[in-house]
Phi, psi and omega in degrees: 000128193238181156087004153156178157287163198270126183268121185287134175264172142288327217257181163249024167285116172305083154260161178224160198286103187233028152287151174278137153280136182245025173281290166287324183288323152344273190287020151268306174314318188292346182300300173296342190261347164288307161306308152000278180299331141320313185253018188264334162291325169283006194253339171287140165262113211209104166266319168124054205248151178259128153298107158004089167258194197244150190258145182268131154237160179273218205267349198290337204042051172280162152289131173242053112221137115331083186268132181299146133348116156271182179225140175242117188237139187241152165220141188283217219251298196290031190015049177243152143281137197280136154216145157078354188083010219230157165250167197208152152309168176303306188279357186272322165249038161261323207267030192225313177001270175303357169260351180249019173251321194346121137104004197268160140242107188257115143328273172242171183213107173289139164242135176248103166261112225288179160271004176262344161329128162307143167272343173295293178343268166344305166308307176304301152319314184302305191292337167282330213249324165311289179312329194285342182125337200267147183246338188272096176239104173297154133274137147242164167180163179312159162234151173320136149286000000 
């Protein structure tokens, strides 16, 4: 006889128990929304970047806060910097910079970096745009599909 326990009766009639213990099944659920809830903090992907905002205009489409600049610095294959669209060797826009930020207030600053790009290359930029004054520094890069 398969498919439950057996209920003793007054009677001799073959019955069976066909209620669930719902006991374990509990006590699984609660396993999982405990784990859930431990690990549900590790599953966000949080690199630590401040996000872009959108400048508010009235209706006039004036700025009603001044809000800083970002900057997108890029560097190629060829290890030159991209600013601006236009590229430069490294020391030709590190002695050029302040003339080509002249009248901006830069916030942050993104670096775009090719992946054959040096990590000396890289560094060397962070640490000049660091020097320069910006504490706000980004990596972009691609994400995986």
């Amino acid at each position: 006889m398969a498919g439950g326990n057996k209920v003793p009766t007054d009677n001799n009639n073959d019955s069976f128990l066909t209620d669930i213990n719902v006991t374990p099944f509990v006590d699984v659920l609660l396993v999982l929304l405990i784990v859930f809830i431990i690990a549900a903090p590790a599953m966000t992907r949080s690199v630590g970047v401040d996000l872009p905002k959108t400048k508010l205009l009235h209706e006039n489409g004036t700025d009603q806060n001044k809000q800083s600049e970002t900057a997108v610095i890029g560097l190629d294959k060829k290890n030159l910097v991209i600013f601006e669209r236009k590229r430069f060797t490294f020391e030709h826009f590190a002695g050029r910079y302040s003339e080509l930020i002249e009248g901006r207030t830069i916030n942050k600053v993104y670096i775009q970096a090719d992946k054959t790009t040096s990590y000396d290359n890289l560094l060397r930029l962070m640490v000049f745009l660091k020097n320069q004054g910006h504490g706000n520094i980004g990596l972009v890069f691609d994400q995986d599909e």
